[in-house]
C-alpha positions in Angstrom: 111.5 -82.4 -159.0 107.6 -81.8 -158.6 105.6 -82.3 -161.6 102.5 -79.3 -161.3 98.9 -80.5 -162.7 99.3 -77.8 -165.4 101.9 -79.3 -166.7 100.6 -82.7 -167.6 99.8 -83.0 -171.6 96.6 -84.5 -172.5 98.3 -87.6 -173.3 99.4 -88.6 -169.7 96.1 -88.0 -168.4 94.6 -90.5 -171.1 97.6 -92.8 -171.1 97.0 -92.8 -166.8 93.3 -93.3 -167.3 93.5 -96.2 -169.8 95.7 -98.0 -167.4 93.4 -97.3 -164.1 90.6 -98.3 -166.5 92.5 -101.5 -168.0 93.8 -102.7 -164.7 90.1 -102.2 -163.5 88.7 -104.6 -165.9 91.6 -107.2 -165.8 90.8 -107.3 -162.0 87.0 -107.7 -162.8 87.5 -110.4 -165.6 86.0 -108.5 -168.3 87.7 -108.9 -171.5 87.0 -106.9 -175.3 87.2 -110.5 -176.4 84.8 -112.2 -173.8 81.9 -109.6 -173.6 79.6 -110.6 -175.7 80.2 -114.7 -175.4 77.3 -115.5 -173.6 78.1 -119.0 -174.9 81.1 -118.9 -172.8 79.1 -118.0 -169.9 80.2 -121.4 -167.4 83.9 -121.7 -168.5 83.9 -117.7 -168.2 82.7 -118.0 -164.7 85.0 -120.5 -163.3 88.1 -119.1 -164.9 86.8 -116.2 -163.1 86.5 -118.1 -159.7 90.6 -119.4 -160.1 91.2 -115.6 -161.0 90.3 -114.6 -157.8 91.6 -117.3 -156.3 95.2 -116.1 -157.5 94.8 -112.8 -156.1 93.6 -114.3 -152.7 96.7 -116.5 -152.9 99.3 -113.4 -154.3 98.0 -111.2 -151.0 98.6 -113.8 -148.9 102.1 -114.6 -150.0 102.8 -110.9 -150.1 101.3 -110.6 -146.3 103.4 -113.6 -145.4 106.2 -113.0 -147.4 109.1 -115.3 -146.2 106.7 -118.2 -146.3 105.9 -119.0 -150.0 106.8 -122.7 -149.7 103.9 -123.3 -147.6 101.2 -121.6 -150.0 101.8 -124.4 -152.7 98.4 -125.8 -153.9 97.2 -125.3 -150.3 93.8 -123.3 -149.9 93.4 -120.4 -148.2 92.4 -121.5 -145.1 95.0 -124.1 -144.7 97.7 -121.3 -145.0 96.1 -119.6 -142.6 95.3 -122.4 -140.2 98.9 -123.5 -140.8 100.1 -120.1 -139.8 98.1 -119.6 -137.0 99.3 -123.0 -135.5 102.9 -122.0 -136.3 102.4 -118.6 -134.1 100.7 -121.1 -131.2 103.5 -123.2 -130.6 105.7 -120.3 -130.9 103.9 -118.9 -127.9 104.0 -122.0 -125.9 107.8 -122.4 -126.7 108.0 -119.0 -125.4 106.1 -119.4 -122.0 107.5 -123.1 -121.8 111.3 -121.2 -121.8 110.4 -118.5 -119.6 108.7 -121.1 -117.0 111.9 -122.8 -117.1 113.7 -120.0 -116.4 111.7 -118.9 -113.8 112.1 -122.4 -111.6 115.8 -121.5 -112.7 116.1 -118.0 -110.9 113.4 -119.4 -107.8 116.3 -122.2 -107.4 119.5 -120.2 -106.9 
């Protein structure tokens, strides 16, 4: 079932614009209620700082999903570190294995 563009009623356009718009702001931090409140300006700012901080942290789980237990209260750069560390010994398991198998086949 396609849906032509002549079809859609004015409301779906606005109703599809208001949540592109809303979602926009959300991401931004702005909010109707926060606008204005210059006095707010600091506590605004940081709660905008852990804001991002969540999204940093909800890509990287969703790039590494399988692995949520190590994101915890870790930073971003530990996750990553500890990732990157994970793949290194990987690798030297890997070549360690085929070394070992190589001395194996040189033997017989």
């Amino acid at each position: 079932m396609t849906i032509r563009f002549g079809e859609y009623k004015k409301r779906d356009i606005s109703f599809l614009l208001n949540f592109v718009a809303n979602l926009f702001l959300y991401y931004t931090g702005y909010r109707w209620w926060t606008v204005n409140a210059n006095f707010f300006r600091n506590k605004q700012h940081s709660f905008l700082k852990s804001r991002r901080f969540l999204w940093k942290k909800r890509i990287v789980t969703w790039l590494f999903d399988g692995k949520q237990d190590i994101i915890g209260n870790k930073s971003i750069h530990q996750v990553y570190t500890f990732i990157k560390s994970k793949r290194k010994k990987r690798k030297n398991r890997k070549k360690k294995s085929e070394k070992k198998r190589n001395s194996q086949n040189a033997g017989e």
